[in-house]
N, C-alpha and C positions, 0 to 999 in steps of 0.2 A: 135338412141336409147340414147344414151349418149344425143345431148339435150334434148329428151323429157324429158329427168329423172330429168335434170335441179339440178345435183350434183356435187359441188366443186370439189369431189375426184373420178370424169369422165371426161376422154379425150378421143375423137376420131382422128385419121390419116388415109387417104388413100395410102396407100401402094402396091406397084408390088414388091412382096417377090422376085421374080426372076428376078427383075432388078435393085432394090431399096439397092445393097448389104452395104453397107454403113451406111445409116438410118437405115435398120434394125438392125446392129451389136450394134449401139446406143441405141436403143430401150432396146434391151437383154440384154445387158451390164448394163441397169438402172433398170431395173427388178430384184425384187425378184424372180423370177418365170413366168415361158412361157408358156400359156395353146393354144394348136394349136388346131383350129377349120378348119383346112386347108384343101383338099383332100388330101385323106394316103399320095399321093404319094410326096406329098411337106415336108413329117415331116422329113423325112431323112436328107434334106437341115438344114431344122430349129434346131435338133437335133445336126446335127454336129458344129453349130454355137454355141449353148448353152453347147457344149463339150468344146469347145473354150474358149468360154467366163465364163466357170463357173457358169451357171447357171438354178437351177431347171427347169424342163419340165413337162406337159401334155396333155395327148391326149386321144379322143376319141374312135380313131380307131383300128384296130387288129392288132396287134404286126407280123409284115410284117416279111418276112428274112433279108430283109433291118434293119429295127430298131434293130434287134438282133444283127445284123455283132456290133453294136456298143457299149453292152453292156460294154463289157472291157472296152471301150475309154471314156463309163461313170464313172465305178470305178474307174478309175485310176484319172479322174479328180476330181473327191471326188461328184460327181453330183449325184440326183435319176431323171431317165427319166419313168414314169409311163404310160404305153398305157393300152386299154381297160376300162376306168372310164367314158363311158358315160353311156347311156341308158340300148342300147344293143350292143356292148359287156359292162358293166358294173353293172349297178344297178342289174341286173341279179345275176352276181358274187357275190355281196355282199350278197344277201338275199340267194342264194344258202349255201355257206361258214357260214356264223349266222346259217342255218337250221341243215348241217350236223353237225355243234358244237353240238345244242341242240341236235341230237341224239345220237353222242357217248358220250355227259355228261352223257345223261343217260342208259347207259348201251346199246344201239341198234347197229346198221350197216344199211348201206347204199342199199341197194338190187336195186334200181331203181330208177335216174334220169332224167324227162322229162322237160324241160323249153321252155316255147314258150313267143315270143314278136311279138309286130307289131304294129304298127300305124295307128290306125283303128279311121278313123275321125267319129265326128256325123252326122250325115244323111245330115245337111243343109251343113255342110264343106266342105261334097265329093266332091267338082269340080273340080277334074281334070280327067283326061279319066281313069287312073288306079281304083279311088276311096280309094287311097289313104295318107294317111297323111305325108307329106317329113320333115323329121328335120331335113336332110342332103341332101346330093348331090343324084339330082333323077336319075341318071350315075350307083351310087353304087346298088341302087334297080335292076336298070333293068341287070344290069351284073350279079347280082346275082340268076335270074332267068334263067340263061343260065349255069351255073356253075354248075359242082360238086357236091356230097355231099358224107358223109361218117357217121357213124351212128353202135355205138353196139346196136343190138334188141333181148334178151334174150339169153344171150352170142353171139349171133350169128355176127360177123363185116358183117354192109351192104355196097352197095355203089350205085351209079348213077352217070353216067360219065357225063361229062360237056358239052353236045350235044344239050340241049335243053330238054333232058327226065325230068329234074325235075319238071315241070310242069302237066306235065303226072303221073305223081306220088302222088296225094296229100293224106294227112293223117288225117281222120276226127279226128277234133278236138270237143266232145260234152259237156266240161264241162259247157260252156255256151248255155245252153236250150235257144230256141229261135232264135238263130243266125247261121247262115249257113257257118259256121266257116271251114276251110283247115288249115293244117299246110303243111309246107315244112323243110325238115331236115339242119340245113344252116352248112355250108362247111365242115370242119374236126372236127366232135362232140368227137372223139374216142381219142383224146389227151386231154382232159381235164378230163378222167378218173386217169390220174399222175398228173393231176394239182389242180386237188380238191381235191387228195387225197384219190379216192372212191375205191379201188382195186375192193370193194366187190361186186360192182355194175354190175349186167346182163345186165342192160339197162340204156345207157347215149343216151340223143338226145337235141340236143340245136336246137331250130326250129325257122323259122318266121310262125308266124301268118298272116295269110289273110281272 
């Protein structure tokens, strides 16, 4: 990418994060800032490196109990390590958090929370067996269709244990006429009713789209 872009201020390196521990401290160390496009389970590594070395972090991914245990070891180095700023978990959040602004600017409350994403190629894209669109590790999809989910539905807390049931369970999605649209509830929707802020909220559900 870096040559096609054909930009003075683009370099590319191949690097093995988890052999290369040297070069990469180098890397970190000359950065203003570390944005990790890694699988989750490599950020822990990168994170404690950038605790280290002082230097800002970003990630895509879901703020693991890993990345939490580190929170302090980022304060205290004077660092911000920011997880959830991609797609989904991120653009979400944004446009979620801007909406509830605009509704207790103006006087409302929050009663009901529903957000769906998904990666839904155009008709000629779909080649792969899932018919799917991957912007990431296609590991994370399919694990996630085996997993858990958790879910407030009209006060009510739901749940679906991590067995396979989730599949078995889909949620028509109709706002898009025309398209033979499912939703699936994705992991623990029910702690983001403290983290948005929505107390008032009956129904929070963060879903993928298929």
């Amino acid at each position: 990418m870096a040559k096609k872009a054909n930009k003075s201020n683009a370099d590319s390196i191949v690097l093995d994060v988890t052999k290369s521990s040297e070069t990469l401290d180098k890397l970190i160390q000359d950065s203003d800032i570390v944005i990790s496009l890694l699988p989750y389970t490599l950020h822990p590594k990168i994170a404690e490196k950038c605790i280290r070395l002082k230097t800002n972090m970003v990630t895509a991914s879901y703020a693991t109990p890993e990345m939490k245990q580190l929170h302090n070891a980022a304060v205290e180095a004077g660092i911000t390590i920011i997880n959830e700023v991609g797609l989904d978990p991120g653009i979400d959040h944004l446009l979620a958090m801007e909406c509830f602004d605009q509704v207790v600017t103006n006087g409302g409350k929050i009663t009901s929370f529903v957000s769906y994403c998904g990666g839904l190629p155009a008709p000629e894209n779909a080649d792969n067996p899932l018919r799917y669109k991957f912007s990431w590790n296609p590991r994370g999809v399919l694990l996630n269709t085996v997993a858990g989910a958790k879910w407030i539905e009209n006060g009510e807390v739901k749940e679906i244990a991590s067995n396979g049931s989730l599949m078995d369970n889909p949620i028509e999605v109709p706002f898009l006429y025309g398209y033979n649209l499912e939703g699936y509830p994705n992991r623990d929707s029910t702690v983001y009713r403290d983290i948005y802020g929505i107390s008032s909220a009956k129904t929070v559900i963060r879903g993928t789209l298929r």
